[in-house]
Structure formats: C-alpha cells, structure tokens
ROTIDO-300890 format. One record per atom (N, C-alpha, C): atom name; residue in one letter; x, y, z. Coordinates in steps of 0.001 Angstrom, whole numbers, plus 500000, padded with zeros to 6 digits. Each point is the difference from the previous one (the first is absolute). Layout:
+------+------+--------+--------+--------+
: site : code :      u :      v :      w :
+------+------+--------+--------+--------+
:   CA :    A :      X :      Y :      Z :
...
+------+------+--------+--------+--------+
END
This chain:
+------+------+--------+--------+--------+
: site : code :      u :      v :      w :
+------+------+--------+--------+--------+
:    N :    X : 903014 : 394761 : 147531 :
:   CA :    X : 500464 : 498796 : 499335 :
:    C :    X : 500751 : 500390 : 498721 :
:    N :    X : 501078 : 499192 : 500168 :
:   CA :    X : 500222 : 500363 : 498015 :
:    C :    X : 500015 : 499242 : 498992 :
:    N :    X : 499857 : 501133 : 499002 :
:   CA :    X : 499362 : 499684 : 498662 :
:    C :    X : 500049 : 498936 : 499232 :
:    N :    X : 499522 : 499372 : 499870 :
:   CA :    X : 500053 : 498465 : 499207 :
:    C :    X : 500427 : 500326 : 498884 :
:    N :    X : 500607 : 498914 : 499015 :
:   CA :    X : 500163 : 500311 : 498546 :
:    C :    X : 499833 : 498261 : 498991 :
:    N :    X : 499283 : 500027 : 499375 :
:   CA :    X : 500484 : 498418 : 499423 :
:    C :    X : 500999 : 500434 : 498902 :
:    N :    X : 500133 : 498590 : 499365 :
:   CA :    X : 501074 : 500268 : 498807 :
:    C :    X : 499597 : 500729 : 498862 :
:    N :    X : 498814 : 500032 : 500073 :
:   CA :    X : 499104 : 501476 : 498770 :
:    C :    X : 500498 : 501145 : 500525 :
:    N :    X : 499770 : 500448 : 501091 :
:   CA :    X : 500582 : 500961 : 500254 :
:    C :    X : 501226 : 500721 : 500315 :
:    N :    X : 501178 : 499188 : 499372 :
:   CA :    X : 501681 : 500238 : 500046 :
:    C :    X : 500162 : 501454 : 499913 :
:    N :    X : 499044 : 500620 : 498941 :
:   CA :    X : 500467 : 501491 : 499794 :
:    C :    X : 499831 : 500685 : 501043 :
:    N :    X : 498686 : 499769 : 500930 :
:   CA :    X : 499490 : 500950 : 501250 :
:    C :    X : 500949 : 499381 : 501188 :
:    N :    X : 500264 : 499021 : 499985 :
:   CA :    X : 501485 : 499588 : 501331 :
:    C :    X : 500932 : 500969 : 499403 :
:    N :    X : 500643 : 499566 : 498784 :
:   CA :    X : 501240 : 500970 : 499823 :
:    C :    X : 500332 : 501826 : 500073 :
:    N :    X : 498648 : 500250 : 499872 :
:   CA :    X : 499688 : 501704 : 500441 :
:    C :    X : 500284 : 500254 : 501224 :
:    N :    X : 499612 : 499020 : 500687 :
:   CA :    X : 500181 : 499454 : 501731 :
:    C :    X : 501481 : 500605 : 500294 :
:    N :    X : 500694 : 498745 : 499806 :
:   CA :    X : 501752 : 499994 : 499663 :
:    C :    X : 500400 : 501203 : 499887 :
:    N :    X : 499664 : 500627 : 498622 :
:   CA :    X : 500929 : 501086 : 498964 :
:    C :    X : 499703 : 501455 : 501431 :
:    N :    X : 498523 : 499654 : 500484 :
:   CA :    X : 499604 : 501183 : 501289 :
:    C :    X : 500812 : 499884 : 500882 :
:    N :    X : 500897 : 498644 : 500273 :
:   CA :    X : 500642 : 500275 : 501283 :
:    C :    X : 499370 : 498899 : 501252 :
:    N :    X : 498969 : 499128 : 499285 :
:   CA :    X : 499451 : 499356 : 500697 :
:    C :    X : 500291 : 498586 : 500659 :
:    N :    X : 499741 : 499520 : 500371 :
:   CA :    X : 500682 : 498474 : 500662 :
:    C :    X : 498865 : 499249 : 500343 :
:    N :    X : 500115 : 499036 : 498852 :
:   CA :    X : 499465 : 498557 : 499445 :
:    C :    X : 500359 : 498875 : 500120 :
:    N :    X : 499185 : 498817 : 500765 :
:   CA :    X : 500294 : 498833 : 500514 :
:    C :    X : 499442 : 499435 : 498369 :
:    N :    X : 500698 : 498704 : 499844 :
:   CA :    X : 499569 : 499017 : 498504 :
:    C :    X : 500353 : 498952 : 500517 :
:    N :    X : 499851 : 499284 : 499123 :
:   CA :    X : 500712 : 498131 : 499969 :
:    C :    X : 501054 : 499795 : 499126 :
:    N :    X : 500569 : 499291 : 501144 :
:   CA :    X : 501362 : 499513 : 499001 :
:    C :    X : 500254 : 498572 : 500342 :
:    N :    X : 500723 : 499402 : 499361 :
:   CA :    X : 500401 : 498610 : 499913 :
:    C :    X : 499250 : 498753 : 501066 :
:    N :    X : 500245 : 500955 : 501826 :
:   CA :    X : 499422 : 499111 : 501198 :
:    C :    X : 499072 : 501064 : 500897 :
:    N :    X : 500463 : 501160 : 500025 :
:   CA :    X : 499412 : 501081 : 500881 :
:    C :    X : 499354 : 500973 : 499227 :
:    N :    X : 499801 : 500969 : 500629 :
:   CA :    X : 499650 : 501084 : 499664 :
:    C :    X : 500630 : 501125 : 500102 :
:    N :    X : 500602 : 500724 : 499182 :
:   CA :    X : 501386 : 501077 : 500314 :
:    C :    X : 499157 : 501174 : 499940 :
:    N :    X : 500676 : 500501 : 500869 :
:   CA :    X : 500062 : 502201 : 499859 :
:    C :    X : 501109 : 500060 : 499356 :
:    N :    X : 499147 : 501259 : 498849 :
:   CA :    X : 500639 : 500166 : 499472 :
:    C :    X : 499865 : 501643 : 499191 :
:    N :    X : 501213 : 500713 : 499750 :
:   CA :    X : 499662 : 501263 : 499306 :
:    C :    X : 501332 : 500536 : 499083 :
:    N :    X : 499833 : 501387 : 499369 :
:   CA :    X : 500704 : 500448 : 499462 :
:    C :    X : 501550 : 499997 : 500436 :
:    N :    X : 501237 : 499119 : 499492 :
:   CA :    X : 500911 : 499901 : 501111 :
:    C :    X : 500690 : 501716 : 499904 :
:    N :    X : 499485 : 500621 : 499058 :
:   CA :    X : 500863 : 501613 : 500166 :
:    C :    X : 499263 : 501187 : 500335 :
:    N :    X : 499021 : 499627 : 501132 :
:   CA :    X : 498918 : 500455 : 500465 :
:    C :    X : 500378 : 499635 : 501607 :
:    N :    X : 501036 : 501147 : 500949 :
:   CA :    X : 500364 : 499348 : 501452 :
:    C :    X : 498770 : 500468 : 500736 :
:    N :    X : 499057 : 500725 : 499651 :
:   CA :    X : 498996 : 500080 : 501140 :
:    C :    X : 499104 : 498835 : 499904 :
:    N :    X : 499431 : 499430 : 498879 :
:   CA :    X : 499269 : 498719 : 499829 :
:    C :    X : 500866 : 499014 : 500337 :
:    N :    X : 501399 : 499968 : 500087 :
:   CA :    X : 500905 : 498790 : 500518 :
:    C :    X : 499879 : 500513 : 501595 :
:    N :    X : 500294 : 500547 : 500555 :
:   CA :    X : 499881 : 500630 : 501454 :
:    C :    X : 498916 : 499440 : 500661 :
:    N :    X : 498800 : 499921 : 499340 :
:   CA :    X : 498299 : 499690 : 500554 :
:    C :    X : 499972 : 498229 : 500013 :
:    N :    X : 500812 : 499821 : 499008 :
:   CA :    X : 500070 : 498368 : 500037 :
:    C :    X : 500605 : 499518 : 501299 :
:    N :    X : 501428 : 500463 : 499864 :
:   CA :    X : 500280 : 499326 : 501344 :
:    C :    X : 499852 : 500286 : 501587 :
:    N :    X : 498871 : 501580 : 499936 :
:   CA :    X : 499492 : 500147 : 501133 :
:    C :    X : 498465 : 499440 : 500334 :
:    N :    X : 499398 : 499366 : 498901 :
:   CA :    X : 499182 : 498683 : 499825 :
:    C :    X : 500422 : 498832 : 500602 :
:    N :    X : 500890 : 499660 : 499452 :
:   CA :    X : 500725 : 498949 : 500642 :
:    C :    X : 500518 : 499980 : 501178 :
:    N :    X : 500835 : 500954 : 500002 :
:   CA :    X : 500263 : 500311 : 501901 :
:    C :    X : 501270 : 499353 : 500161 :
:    N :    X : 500794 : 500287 : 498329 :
:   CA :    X : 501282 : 499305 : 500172 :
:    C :    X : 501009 : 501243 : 499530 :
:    N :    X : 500863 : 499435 : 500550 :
:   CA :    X : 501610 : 500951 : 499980 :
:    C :    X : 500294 : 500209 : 498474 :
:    N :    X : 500377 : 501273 : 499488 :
:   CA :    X : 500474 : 499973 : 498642 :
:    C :    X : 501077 : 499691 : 500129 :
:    N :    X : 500912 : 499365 : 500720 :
:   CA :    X : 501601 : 499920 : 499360 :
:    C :    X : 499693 : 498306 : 499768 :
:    N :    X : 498987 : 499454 : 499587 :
:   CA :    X : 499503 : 498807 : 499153 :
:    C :    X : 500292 : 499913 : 498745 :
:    N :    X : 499371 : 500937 : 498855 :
:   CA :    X : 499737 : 500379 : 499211 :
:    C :    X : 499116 : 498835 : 499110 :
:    N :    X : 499734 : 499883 : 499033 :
:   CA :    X : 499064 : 499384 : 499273 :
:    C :    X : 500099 : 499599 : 498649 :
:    N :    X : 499344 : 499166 : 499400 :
:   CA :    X : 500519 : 499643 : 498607 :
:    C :    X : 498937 : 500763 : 498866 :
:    N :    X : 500373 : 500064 : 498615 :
:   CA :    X : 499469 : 500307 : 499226 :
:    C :    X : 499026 : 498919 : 499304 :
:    N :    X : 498691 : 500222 : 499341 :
:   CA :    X : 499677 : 498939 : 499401 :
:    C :    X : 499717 : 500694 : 498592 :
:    N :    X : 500123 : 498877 : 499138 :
:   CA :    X : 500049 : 500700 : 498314 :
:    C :    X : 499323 : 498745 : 499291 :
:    N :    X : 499172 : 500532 : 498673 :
:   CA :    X : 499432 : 499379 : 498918 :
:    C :    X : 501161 : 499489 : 499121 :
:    N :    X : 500990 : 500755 : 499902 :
:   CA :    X : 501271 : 499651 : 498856 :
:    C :    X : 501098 : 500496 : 500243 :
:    N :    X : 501255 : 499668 : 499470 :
:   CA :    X : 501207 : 500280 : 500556 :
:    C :    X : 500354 : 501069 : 499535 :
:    N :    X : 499410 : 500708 : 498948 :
:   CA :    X : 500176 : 501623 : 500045 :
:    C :    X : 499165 : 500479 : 501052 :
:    N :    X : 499451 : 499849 : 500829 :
:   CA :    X : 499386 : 501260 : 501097 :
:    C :    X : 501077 : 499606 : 501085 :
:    N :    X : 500981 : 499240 : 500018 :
:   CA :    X : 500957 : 499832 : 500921 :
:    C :    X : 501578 : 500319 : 499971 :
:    N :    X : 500112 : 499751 : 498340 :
:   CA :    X : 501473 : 500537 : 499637 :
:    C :    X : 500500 : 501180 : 500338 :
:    N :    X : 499421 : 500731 : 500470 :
:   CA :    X : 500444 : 501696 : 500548 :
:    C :    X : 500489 : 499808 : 501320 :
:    N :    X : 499597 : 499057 : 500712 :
:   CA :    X : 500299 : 500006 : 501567 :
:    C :    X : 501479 : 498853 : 500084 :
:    N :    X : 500315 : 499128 : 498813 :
:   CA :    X : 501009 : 499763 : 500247 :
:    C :    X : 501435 : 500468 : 499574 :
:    N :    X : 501312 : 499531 : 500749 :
:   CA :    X : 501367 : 501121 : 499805 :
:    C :    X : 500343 : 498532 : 498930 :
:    N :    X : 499959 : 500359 : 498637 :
:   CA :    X : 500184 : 498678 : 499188 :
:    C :    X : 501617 : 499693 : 500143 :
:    N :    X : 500580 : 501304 : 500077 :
:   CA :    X : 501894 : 500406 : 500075 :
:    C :    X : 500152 : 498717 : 501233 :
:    N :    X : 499718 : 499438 : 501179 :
:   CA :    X : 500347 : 499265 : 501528 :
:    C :    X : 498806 : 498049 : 499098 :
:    N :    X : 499285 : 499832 : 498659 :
:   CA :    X : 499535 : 499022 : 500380 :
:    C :    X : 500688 : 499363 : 498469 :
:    N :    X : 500747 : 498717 : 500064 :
:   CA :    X : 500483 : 499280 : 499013 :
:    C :    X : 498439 : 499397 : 499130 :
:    N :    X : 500718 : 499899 : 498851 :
:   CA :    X : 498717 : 499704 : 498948 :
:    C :    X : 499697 : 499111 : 500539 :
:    N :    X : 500656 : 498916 : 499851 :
:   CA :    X : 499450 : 498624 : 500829 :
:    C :    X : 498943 : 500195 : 500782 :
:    N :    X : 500211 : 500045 : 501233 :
:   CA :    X : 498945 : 500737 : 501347 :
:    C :    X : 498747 : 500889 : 499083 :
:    N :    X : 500340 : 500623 : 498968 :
:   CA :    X : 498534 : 500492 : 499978 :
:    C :    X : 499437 : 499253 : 499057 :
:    N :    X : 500735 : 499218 : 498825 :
:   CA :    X : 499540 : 498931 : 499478 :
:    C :    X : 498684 : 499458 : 500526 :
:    N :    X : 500518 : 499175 : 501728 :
:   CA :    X : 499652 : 499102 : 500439 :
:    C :    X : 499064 : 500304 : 500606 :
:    N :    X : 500294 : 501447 : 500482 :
:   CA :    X : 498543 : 500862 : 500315 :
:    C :    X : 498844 : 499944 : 499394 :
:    N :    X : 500264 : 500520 : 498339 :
:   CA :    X : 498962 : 500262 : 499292 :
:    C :    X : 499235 : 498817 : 499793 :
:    N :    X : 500396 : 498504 : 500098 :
:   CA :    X : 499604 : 499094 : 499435 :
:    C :    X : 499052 : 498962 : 501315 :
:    N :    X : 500308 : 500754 : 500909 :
:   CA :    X : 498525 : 500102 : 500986 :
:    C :    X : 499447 : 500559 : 500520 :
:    N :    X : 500008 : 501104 : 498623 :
:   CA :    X : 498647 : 500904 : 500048 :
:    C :    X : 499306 : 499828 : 498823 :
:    N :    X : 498526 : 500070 : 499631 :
:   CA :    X : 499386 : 500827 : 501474 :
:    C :    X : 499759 : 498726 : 500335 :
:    N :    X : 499543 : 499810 : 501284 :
:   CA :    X : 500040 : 498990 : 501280 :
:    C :    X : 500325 : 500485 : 501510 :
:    N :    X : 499578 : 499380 : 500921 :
:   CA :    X : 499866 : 499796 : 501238 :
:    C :    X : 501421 : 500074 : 500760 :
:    N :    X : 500828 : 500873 : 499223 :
:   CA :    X : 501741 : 500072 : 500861 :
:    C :    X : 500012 : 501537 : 500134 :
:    N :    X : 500327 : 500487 : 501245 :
:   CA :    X : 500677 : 501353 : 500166 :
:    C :    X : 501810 : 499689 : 499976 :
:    N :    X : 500436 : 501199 : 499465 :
:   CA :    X : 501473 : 499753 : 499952 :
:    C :    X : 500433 : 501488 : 500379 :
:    N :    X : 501078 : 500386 : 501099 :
:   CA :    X : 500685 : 500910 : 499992 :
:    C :    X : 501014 : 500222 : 499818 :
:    N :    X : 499952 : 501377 : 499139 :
:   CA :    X : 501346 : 500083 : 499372 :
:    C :    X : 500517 : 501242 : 500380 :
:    N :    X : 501254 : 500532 : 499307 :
:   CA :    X : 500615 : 501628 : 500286 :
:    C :    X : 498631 : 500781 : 499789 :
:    N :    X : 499822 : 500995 : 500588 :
:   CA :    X : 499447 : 500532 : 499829 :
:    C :    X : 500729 : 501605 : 499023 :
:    N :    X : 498860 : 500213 : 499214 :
:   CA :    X : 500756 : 501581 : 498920 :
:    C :    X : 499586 : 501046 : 500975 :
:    N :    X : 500391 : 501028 : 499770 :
:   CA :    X : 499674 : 501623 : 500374 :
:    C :    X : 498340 : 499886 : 500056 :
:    N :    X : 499356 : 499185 : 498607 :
:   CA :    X : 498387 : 500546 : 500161 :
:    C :    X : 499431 : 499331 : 501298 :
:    N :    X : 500544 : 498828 : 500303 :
:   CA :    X : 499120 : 499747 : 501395 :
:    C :    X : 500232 : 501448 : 501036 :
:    N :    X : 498599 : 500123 : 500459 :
:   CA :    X : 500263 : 500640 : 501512 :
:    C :    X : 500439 : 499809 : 500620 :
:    N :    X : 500401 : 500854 : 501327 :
:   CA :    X : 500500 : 499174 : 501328 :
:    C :    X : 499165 : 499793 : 500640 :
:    N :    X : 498759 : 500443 : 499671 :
:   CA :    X : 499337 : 499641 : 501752 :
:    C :    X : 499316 : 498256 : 499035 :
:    N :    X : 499953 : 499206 : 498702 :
:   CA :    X : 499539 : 499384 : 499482 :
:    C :    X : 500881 : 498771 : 500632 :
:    N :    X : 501184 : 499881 : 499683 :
:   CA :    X : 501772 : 499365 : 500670 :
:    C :    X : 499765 : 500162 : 501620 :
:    N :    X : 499414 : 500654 : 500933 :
:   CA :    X : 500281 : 500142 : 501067 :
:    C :    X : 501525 : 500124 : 499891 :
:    N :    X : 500406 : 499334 : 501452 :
:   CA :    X : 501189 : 499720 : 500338 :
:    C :    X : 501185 : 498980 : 499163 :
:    N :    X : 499358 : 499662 : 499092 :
:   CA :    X : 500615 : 498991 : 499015 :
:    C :    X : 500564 : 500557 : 498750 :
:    N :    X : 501354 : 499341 : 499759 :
:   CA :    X : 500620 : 500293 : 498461 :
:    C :    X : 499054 : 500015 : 498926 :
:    N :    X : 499170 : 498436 : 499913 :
:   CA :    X : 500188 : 499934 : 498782 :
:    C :    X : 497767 : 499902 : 499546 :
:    N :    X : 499800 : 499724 : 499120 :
:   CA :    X : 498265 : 500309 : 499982 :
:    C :    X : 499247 : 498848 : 499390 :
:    N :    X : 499295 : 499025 : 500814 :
:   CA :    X : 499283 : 498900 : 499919 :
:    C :    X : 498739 : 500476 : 498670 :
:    N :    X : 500051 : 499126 : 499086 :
:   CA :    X : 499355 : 500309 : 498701 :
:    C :    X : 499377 : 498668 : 499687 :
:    N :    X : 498740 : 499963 : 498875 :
:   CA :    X : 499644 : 498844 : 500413 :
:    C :    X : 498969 : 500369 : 498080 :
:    N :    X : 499804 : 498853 : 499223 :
:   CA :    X : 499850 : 500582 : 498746 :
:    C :    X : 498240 : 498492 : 500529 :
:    N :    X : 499073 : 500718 : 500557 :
:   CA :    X : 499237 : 498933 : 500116 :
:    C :    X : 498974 : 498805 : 498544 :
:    N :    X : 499499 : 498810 : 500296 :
:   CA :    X : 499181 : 499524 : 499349 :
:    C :    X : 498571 : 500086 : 500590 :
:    N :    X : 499700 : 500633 : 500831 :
:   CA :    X : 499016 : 500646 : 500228 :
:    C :    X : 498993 : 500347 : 499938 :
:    N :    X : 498908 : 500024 : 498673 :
:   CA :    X : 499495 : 500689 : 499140 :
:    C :    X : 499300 : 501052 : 500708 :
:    N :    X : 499152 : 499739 : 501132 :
:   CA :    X : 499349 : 501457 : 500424 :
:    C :    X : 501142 : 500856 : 500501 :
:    N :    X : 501634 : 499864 : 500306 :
:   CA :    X : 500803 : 500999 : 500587 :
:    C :    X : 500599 : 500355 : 499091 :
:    N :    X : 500286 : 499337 : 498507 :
:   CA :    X : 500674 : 500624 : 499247 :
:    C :    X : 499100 : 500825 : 499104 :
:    N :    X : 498687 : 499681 : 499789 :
:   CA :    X : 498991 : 501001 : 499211 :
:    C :    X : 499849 : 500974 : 500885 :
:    N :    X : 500056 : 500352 : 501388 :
:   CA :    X : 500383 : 500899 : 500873 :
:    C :    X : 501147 : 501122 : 499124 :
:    N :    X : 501324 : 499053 : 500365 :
:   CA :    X : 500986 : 501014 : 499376 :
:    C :    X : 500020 : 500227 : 498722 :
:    N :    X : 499456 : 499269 : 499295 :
:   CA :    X : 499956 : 500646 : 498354 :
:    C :    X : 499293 : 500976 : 499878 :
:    N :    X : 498546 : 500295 : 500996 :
:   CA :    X : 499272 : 501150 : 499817 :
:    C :    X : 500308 : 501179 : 500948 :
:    N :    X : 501068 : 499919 : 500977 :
:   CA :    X : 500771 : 500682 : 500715 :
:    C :    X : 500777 : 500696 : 499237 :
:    N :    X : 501081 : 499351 : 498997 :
:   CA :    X : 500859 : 499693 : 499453 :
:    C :    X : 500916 : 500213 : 500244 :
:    N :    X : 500560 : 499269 : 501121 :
:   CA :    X : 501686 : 500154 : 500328 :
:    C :    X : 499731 : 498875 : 501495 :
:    N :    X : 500989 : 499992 : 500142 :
:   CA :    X : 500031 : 498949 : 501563 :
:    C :    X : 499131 : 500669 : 500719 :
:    N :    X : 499673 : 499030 : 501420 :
:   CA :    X : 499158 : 500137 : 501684 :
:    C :    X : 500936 : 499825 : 500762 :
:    N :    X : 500137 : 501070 : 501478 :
:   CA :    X : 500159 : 498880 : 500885 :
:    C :    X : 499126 : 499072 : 500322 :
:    N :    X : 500614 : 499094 : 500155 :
:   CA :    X : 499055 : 498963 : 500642 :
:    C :    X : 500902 : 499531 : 501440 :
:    N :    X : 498989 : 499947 : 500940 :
:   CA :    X : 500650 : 499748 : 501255 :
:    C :    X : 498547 : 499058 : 500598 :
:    N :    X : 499873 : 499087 : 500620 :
:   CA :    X : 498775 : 498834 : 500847 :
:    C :    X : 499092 : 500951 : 500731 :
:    N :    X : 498849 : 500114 : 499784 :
:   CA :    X : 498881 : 500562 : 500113 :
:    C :    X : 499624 : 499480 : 501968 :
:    N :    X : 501238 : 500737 : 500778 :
:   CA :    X : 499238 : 499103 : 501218 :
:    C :    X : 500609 : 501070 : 500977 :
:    N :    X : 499690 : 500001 : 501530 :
:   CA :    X : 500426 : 500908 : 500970 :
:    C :    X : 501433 : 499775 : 500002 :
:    N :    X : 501019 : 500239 : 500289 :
:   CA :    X : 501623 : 499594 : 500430 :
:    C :    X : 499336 : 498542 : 500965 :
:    N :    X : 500871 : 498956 : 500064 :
:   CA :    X : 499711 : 499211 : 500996 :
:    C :    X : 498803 : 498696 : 499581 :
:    N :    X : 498738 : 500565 : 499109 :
:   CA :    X : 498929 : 499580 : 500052 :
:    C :    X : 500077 : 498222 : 498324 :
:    N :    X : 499342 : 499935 : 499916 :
:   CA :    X : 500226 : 499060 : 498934 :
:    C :    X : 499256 : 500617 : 498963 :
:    N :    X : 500813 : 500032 : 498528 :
:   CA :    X : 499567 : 500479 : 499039 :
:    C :    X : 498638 : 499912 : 499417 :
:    N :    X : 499287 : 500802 : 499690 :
:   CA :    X : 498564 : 499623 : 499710 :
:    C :    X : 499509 : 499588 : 498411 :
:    N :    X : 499722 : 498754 : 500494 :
:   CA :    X : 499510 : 499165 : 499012 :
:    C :    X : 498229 : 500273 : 498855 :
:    N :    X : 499930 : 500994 : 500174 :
:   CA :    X : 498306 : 499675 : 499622 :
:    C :    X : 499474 : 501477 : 500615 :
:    N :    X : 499401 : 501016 : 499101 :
:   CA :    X : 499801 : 501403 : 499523 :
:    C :    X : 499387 : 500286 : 501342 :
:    N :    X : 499221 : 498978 : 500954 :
:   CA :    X : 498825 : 500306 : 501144 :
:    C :    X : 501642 : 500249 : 501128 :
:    N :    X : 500874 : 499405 : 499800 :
:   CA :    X : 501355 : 499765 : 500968 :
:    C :    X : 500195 : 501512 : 500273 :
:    N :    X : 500649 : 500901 : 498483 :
:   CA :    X : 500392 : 500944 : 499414 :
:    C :    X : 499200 : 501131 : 500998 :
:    N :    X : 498762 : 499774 : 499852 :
:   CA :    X : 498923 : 500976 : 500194 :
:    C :    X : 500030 : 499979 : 501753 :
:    N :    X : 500185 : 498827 : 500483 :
:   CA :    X : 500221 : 499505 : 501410 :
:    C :    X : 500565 : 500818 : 500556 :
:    N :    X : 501506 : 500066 : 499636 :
:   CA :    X : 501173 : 500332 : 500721 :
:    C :    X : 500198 : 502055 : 499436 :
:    N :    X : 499390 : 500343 : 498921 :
:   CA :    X : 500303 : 500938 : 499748 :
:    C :    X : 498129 : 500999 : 500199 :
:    N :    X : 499348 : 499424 : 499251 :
:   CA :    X : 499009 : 500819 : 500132 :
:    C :    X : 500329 : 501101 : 498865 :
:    N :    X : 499369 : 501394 : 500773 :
:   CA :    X : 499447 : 501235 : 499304 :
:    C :    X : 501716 : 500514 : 499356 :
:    N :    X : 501037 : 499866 : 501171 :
:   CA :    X : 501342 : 500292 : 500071 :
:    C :    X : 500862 : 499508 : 498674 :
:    N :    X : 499352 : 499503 : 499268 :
:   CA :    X : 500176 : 499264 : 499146 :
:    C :    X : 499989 : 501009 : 498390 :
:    N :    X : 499933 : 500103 : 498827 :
:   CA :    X : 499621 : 500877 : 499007 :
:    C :    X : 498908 : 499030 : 498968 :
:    N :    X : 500753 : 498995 : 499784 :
:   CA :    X : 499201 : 499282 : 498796 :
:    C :    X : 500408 : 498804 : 500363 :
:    N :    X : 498999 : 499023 : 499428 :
:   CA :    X : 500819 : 498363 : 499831 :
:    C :    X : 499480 : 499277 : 498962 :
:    N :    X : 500637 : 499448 : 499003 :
:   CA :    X : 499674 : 498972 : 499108 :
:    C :    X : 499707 : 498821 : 500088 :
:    N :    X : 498766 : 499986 : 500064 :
:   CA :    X : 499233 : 498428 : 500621 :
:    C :    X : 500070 : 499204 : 498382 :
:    N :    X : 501069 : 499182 : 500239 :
:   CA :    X : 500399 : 498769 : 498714 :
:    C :    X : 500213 : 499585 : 501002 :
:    N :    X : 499977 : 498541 : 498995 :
:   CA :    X : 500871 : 498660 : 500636 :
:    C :    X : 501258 : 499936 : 500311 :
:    N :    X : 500753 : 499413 : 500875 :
:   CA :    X : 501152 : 499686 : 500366 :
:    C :    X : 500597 : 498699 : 498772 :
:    N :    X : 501455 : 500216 : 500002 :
:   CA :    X : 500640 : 498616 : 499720 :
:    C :    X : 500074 : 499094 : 500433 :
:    N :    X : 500598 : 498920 : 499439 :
:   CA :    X : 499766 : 498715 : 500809 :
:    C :    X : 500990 : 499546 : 500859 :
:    N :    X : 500316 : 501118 : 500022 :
:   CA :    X : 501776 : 499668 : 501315 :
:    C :    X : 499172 : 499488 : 501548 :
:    N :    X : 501263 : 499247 : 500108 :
:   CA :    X : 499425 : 499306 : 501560 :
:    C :    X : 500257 : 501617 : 501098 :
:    N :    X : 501302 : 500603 : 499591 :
:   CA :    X : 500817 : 501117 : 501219 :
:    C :    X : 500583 : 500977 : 498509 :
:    N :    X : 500360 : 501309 : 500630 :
:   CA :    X : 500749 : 501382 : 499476 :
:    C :    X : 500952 : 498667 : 499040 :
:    N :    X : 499811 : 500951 : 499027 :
:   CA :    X : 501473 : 500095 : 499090 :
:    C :    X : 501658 : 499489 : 500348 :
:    N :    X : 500733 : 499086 : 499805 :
:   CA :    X : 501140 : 499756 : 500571 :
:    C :    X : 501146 : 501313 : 499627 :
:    N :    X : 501048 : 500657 : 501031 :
:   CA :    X : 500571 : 501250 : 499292 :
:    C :    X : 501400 : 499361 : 500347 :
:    N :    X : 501100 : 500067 : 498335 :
:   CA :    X : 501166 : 499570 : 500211 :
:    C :    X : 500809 : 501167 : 499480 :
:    N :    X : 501025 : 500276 : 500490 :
:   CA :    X : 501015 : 500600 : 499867 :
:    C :    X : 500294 : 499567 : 498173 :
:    N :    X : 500150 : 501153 : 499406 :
:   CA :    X : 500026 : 499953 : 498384 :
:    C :    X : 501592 : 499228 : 499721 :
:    N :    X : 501201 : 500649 : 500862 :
:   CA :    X : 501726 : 499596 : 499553 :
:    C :    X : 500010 : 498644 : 500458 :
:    N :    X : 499396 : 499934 : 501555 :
:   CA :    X : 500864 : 498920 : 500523 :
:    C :    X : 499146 : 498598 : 499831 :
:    N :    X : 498337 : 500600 : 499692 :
:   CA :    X : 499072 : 498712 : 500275 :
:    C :    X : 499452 : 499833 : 500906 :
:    N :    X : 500787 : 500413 : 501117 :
:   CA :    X : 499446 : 499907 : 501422 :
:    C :    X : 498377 : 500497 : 500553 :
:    N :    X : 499769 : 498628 : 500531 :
:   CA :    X : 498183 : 499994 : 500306 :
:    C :    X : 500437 : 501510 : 501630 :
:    N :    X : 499082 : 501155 : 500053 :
:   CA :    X : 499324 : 500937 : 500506 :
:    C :    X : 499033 : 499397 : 500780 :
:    N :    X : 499064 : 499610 : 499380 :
:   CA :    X : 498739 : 499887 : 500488 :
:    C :    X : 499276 : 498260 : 499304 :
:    N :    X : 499767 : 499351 : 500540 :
:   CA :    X : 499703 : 498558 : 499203 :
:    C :    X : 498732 : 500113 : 500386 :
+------+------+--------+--------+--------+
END
C-alpha cells in the first residue's frame, strides 16, 4: 500500500517527490498524480500507472506564479493575455501557453505549448510551496477509467504501485479544471 501523508506531514510527501517518487493528492475535483516534472523516470511511472500514451502530455500545478514563470516563452505572449491570466489566478483555470526551453519534452508530450495552472487549492498549493516549484498534475485514474474522487478510489485503482498519497480534502469543483488556450481563449477542455 502506499504511504499516507496528512497535511502535517508536507515535509515527509515532499522527500517522496524530491526521491523520484509519484504521489496522488487533491486538487480542485479529483485527485491528481503527481511528481517532480524534471524527474523523466518518476514522469515515466505515472503514465505507465495510468496506462496512457505520453504524446498527451500534462499540466503543471503551482502555489504562485513564480513557480511557473520559467516554463513560459514570455517573447510569443502579449501583456494583455498574461494580464488576464494573472488575474485568474490563483483559481480553478488551467491556461496554455508557449512553452520556454525549461519545460521538458516528455512534460509537452506531443504539444507546442504547456498547460499551467496557479491553483486556490490550499492542500495542493501547500503541496507546492513545500515542494517548492510546480507538480505535474495529471487525474489520478487508469487511462479510460473515471477520475478518482476520494483517497479509498486512489488506493483502489493503484494500490502498492502507487508511492505516496495525500489524504486531504478535495475542492469543491463539480469536474477537472476548465483548460483554455492562453492567445486565443479558446475552451480545450470545458
């Protein structure tokens, strides 16, 4: 089985992480996997957990918009657009934008640009503050399966295969995060 952690214990999850490890938490509606995004063998284990194709790729989740400013190409995004960005965060919006040199590729999959997301959160962003830098975060569920709602779900579908999981509460989202295209606006995912 793996290792439980409550929110007392942020420091012993994040040792987890910094090892290379891959940790299910709560976020907004689900429960995300999630790990070091510049760590490809702990990204590798995620999506052979999942049992999904990497040319997907996955979004970042962050406490503040400095653990995210590195991953964007600011040169391809008009002030405006990030204006409008910043001013719904932190909150319940993923937005993708150019992606910079620091994103990975295997993080982007097959995609230009890198889904970022500055959450209101509190157990996922006290996550990344004691991380300190962004997660991936990708839906805590088989490829195919429905995202798991509730830590017994987590434990369900993954078991021992699993590294750690942060048993907090979820947000009060009805479904995932809505993800819009940062230039054009355009709804991704509703």
């Amino acid at each position: 089985m793996a290792q439980r952690f409550t929110l007392a214990e942020l420091d012993a999850a994040t040792v987890l992480l910094h090892g290379g490890g891959v940790l299910a938490y709560p976020t907004e509606a689900v429960f995300g996997l999630g790990c070091d995004p510049h760590d490809r063998a702990a990204f590798d284990r995620i999506f052979a957990l999942k049992q999904r194709p990497a040319t997907q790729g996955v979004l970042l989740i962050a406490a503040d918009f400095a653990q995210v400013e590195r991953y964007i190409d600011f040169d391809k995004v008009p002030p405006k657009v990030l204006a409008d960005v910043r001013a719904s965060w932190p909150g319940p919006h993923t937005w993708i934008f150019p992606r910079s040199a620091a994103v990975p590729d295997w993080v982007a999959g097959a995609h230009a640009g890198i889904a970022l997301r500055v959450t209101a959160h509190e157990p996922a962003a006290a996550l990344c503050r004691a991380f300190g830098g962004a997660l991936v975060s990708t839906s805590a569920n088989p490829h195919g399966q429905p995202p798991a709602r509730s830590a017994q779900t987590v434990t369900d579908y993954f078991g021992a295969a699993l590294d750690g999981l942060l048993d907090a509460p979820l947000g009060g989202q009805a479904g995932p995060t809505e993800i819009r295209d940062a230039l054009s606006g355009a709804i991704i995912r509703a």
